[in-house]
N, C-alpha and C positions, 0 to 999 in steps of 0.2 A: 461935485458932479451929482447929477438929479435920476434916481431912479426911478422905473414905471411904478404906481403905483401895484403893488399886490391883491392877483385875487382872493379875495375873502372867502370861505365858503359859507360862511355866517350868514345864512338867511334872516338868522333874527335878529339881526344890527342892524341901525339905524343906516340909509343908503348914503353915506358920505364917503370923502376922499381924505387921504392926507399925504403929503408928500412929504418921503425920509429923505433927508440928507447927510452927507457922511463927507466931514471934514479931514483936512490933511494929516491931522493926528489919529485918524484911525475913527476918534470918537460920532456918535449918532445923532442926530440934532432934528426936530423936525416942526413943521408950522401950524399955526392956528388949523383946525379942521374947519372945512369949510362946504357949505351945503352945496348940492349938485341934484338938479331934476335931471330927470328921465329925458334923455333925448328927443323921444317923441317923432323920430323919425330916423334916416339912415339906411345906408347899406346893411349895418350889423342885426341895426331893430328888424325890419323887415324880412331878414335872413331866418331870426328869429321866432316873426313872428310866424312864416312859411315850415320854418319845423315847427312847432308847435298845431298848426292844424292841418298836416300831415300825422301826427302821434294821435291828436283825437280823433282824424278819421280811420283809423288802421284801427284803434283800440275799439273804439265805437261799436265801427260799424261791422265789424262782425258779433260785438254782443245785441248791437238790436237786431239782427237778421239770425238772433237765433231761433227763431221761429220754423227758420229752414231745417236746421239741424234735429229739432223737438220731435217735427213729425215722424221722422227718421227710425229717431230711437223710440216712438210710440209704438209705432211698426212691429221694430225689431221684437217688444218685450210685449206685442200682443203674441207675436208668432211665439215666441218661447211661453206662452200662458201665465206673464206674471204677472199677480194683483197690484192693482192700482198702477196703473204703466203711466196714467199723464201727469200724475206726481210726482211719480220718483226722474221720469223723463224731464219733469218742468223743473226739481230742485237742480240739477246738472247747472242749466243755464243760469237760475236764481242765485247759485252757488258763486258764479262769475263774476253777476253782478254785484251783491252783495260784498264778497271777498275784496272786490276793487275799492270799495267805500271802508267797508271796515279797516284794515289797513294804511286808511290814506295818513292816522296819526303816526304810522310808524314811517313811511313816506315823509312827513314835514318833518320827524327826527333826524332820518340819515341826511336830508339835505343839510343840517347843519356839522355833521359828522361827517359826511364826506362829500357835499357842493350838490348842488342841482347837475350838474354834466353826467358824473361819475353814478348818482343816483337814476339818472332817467337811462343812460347807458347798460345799467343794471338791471332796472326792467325790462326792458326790451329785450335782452338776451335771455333774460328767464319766460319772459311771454311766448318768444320764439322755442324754444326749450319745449316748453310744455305742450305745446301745438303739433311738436314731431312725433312726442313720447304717446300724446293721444291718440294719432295717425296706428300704431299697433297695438290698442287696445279698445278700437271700436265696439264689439259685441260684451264689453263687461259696463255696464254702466255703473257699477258701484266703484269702480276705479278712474272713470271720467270723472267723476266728483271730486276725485282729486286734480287728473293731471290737469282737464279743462275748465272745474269749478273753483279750486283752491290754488294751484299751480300759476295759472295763466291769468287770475286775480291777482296774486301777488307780484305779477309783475307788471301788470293793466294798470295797479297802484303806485308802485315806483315810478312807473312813468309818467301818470295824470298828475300828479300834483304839482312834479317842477313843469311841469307843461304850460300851467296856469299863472304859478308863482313868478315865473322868468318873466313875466309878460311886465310885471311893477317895476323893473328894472328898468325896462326899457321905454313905457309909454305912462303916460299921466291923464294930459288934456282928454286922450284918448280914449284913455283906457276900455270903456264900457264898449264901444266900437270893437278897438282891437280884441276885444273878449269872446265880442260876437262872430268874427269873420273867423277864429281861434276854432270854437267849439262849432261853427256851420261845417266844419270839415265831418263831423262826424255823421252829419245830414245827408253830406253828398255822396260819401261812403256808402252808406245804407240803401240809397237807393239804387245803387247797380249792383251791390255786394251780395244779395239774394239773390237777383237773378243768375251771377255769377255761381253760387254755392250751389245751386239749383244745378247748374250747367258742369260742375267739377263731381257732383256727386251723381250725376247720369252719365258721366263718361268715365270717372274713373274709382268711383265708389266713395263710401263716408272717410275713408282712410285712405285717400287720394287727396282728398279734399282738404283735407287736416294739414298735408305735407306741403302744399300747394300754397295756404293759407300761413304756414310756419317762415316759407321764405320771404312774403308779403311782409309779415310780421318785423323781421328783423331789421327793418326801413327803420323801424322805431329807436333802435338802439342807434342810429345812424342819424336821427336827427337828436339824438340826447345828445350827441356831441357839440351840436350850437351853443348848448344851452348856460354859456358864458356869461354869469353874471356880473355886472358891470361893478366898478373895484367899492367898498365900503370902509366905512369911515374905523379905522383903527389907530389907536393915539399910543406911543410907547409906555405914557405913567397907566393907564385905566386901562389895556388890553393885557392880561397876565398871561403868557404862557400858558398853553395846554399840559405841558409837562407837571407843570406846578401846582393843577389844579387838582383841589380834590374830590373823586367821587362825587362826592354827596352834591358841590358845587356845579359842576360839569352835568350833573342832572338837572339839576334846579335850572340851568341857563337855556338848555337845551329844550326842556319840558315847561317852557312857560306856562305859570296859572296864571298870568295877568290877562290873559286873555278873558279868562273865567267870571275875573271883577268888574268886568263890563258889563252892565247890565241888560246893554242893548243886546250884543251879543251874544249874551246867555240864550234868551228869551226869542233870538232868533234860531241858533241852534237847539234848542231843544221844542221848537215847533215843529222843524224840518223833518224831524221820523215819522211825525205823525201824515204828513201830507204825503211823503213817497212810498206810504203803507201800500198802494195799492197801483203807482205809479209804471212798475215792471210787467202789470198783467196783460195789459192789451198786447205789448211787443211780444211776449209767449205765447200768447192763447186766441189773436186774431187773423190765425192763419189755419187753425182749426175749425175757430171759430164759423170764417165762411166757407170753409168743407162744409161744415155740419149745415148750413143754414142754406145755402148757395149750390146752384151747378151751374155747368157752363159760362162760370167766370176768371178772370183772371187776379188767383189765390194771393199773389204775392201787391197786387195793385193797392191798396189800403194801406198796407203798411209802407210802401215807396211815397205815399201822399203823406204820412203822418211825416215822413225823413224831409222831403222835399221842402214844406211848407214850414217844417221847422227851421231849418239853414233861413228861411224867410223872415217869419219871427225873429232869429239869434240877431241877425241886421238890423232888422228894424229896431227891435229893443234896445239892441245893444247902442246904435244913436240916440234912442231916446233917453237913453236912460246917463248920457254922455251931459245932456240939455242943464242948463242950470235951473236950481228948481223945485227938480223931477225927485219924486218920491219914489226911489227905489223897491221899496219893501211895498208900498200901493200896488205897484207894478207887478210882484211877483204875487201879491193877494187876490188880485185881477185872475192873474194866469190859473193859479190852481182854481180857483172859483169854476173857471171857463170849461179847463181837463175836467174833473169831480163831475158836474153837470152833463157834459157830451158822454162820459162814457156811461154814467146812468141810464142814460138814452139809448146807447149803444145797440143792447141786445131786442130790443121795442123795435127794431128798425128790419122790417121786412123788402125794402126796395134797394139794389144794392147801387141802384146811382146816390141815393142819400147814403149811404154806408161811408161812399166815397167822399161825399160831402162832410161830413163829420169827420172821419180822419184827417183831411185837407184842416178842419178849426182846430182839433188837435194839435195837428205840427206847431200850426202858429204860436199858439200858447204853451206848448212845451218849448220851443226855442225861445220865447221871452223866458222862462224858468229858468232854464242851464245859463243862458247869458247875464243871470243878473247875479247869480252865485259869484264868481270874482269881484262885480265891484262891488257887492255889499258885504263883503267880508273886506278888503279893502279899505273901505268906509268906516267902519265900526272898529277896525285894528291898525290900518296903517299897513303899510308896505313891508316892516320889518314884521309880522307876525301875520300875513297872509298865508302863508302854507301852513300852517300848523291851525287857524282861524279854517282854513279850507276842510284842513284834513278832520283837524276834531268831529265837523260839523258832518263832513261824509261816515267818519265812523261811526259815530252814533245812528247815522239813517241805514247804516248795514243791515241790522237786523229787521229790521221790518220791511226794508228792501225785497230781502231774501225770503223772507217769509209768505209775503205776498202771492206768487206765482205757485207754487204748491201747492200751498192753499188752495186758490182758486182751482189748481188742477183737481185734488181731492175732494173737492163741493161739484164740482162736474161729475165726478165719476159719481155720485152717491144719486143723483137723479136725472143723469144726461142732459143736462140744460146749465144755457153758460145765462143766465137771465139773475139769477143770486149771485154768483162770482162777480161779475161787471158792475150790478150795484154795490157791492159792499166797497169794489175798487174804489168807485166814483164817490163813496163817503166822507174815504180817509181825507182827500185835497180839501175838500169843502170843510173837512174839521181843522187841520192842520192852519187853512188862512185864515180860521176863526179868531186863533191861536195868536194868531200874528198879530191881533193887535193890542196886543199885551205891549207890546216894543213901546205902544207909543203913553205909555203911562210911566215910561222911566222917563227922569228928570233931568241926566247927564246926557251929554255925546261926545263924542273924540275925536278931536281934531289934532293929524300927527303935524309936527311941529318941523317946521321946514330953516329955521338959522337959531344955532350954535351963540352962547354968550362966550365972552372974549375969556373966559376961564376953561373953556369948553365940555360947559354942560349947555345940553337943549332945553329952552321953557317949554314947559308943561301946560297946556290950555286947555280948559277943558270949558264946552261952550253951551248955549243954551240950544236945544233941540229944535225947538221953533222957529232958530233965527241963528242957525252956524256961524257967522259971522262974529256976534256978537261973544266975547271971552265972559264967562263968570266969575275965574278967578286964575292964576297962573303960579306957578311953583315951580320947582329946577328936577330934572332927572338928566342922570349918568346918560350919556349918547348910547350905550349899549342896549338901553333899556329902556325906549322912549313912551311904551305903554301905559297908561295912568293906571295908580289902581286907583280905581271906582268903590 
């Protein structure tokens, strides 16, 4: 008698099947492991793929429509006369966003500890949590740093990354596609979620709006229940019990450095803090921004064109970058080049129909960014160490995420003018894709290894960068562990 294969919660196993069998003497018996793509379509992909940008747009889009929120508490801590109000107002939201990035390696841990479902379902109820607890403590802002900067990060993180991660499960050919229609949710979000927060906090104040925003919230823990990944390759002699493992092993397996000995890899992640140094300051500070500079406009329109146009970008990109070909990492050196440039521009821009024109190039080239983060981690790691390839990359871009926005608030207050904040913004992307092409002087690439030898280990390929196709040399690793080291 044939049972169903078992779900794995092992993200970081190699995506295979194996089928146990269990003969009439009791004893277990089981077969060759054998490789299995990504469906690439279906009732379940699709289910899947529909919560997943539902999670990104509930998470999103009220961290980019924090702008609404900012003014609020600028207000509040002019009226109580306390120094430096658009900084300590701006870390609040920084806090958010940052928190969600920083995090996201502890995020690709518990997905192997306790599944992509259990972990995004765990976010979402902490996200939702945090959003009620802030709803009664509106007038302290040093304790929104927790429950909405720290709190509703940490759950914004459990959630984003099986969000992305699930997506390898289920799509291949796709992938770059399905990455982009994934993260456009957070686009479409943003752009009615402001006027929305705008609309919740004139009718029934900042702690109405929290409450309001807390039930939306919990949709998220509602779609972490999809989040069913598809069964992985587990062999009786080479899968040892968790029971039996020790410590020190059980980390090791969980906390891959093989990701680390990739060179590409490396060298793309540690570019990535430098570009998104400055990347969170328009979405804070461009709603003050045209107060200060603008009347009789409509304050929220810029940043609904940066949402918009982005969801536009994430599609677009996200096919291009599907294309065979297609230089992924060009792609995103492109994009920051484009962001860096416009916002320099930014504050030089006295005509607010051109304001609105440069937020609209913005979007575009922010949604080619976000959509290319999944498949070039993907790419560089393979499906078994995506979340962790994800997350690493997001926590390290935490702090200079976070730092950003403060910042900029603190160099405004020191001489009223956002004309130095926006340029320094617009620096960091222009350095960051400087950065990036460091990638292309390493000599190695990874190619994950898609069929099992009849021993069942998977060959090892590792191929020339200029010509993926082509293998340089081949070797044998354990199925569990199909990362090369480099």
């Amino acid at each position: 008698m044939e049972t169903e294969p078992k779900e794995n919660s092992d993200l970081l196993r190699a995506n295979k099947t194996v089928v146990l069998k269990t003969t009439r003497n009791g004893t277990t018996s089981h077969n060759e492991p054998t490789a299995t793509d990504p469906p690439d379509g279906g009732f379940r992909a699709y289910t899947v793929m529909i919560g997943s940008f539902l999670t990104n747009g509930l998470l999103f889009g009220f961290i980019n429509s924090y702008s609404v929120v900012y003014t609020v508490l600028v207000k509040q801590l002019k009226d109580d006369s306390i120094q430096n109000p658009e900084s300590r107002a701006a870390l609040v939201g920084a806090l958010t966003m940052g928190t969600t990035f920083l995090l996201s390696p502890l995020s690709g841990v518990l997905t192997d500890l306790m599944g992509l479902r259990m972990t995004a379902v765990l976010g979402g109820s902490i996200a939702a949590s945090s959003l009620l607890i802030s709803s009664f403590v509106t007038y302290h802002v040093d304790v929104l740093c927790f429950t909405y900067g720290i709190m509703y990060g940490l759950g914004a993180s459990l959630a984003y990354t099986p969000s992305l991660a699930i997506l390898g499960h289920y799509f291949k050919r796709h992938l770059g596609l399905v990455n982009g229609i994934v993260t456009i949710g957070s686009s479409v979000f943003t752009v009615f979620m402001a006027p929305l927060m705008e609309f919740f906090i004139k009718n029934y104040g900042l702690d109405g709006m929290f409450r309001m925003l807390a039930l939306f919230t919990f949709g998220i823990a509602l779609c972490g229940l999809l989040f069913k990944p598809t069964p992985l390759t587990v062999t009786v002699t080479e899968a040892p019990s968790r029971q039996n493992e020790s410590f020190k092993s059980l980390l090791k397996r969980i906390i891959n450095i093989q990701i680390w000995k990739n060179s590409k890899y490396r060298m793309w992640a540690l570019s990535m803090p430098v570009a998104v140094f400055g990347y969170f300051v328009p979405y804070v500070h461009i709603k003050t921004y045209i107060e200060y500079k603008f009347t009789n406009v409509n304050n929220n329109l810029p940043l609904q064109c940066i949402a918009a146009t982005s969801g536009v970008g994430r599609l677009l990109f996200g096919f291009i970058s599907d294309r065979k070909g297609v230089d992924r990492i060009l792609l995103q050196q492109i994009s920051f080049y484009v962001i860096g440039t416009l916002t320099i521009i930014l504050p030089f821009v006295n005509k607010f129909p051109l304001l609105v024109a440069i937020s609209l190039g913005m979007g575009i080239f922010d949604g080619a960014f976000i959509a290319l983060i999944g498949p070039i981690a993907f790419e560089f790691c393979g499906s078994a160490y995506a979340a962790q390839a994800i997350g690493c990359m997001l926590g390290l871009a935490a702090t200079p995420l976070s730092l950003g926005p403060p910042l900029a608030g603190y160099i405004y207050s020191l001489n009223n003018s956002y004309t130095l904040p926006f340029v320094l913004a617009g620096i960091s992307p222009l350095v960051g894709a400087t950065l990036m092409f460091s990638i292309r002087f390493q000599k190695q690439g990874y190619r994950e290894p898609t069929e099992p030898t009849a021993n069942g280990h998977l060959p090892l390929v590792i191929t020339d960068p200029n010509n993926p196709s082509e293998p340089l040399r081949s070797s044998k690793e354990k199925i569990h562990n199909p990362l090369p080291s480099l």
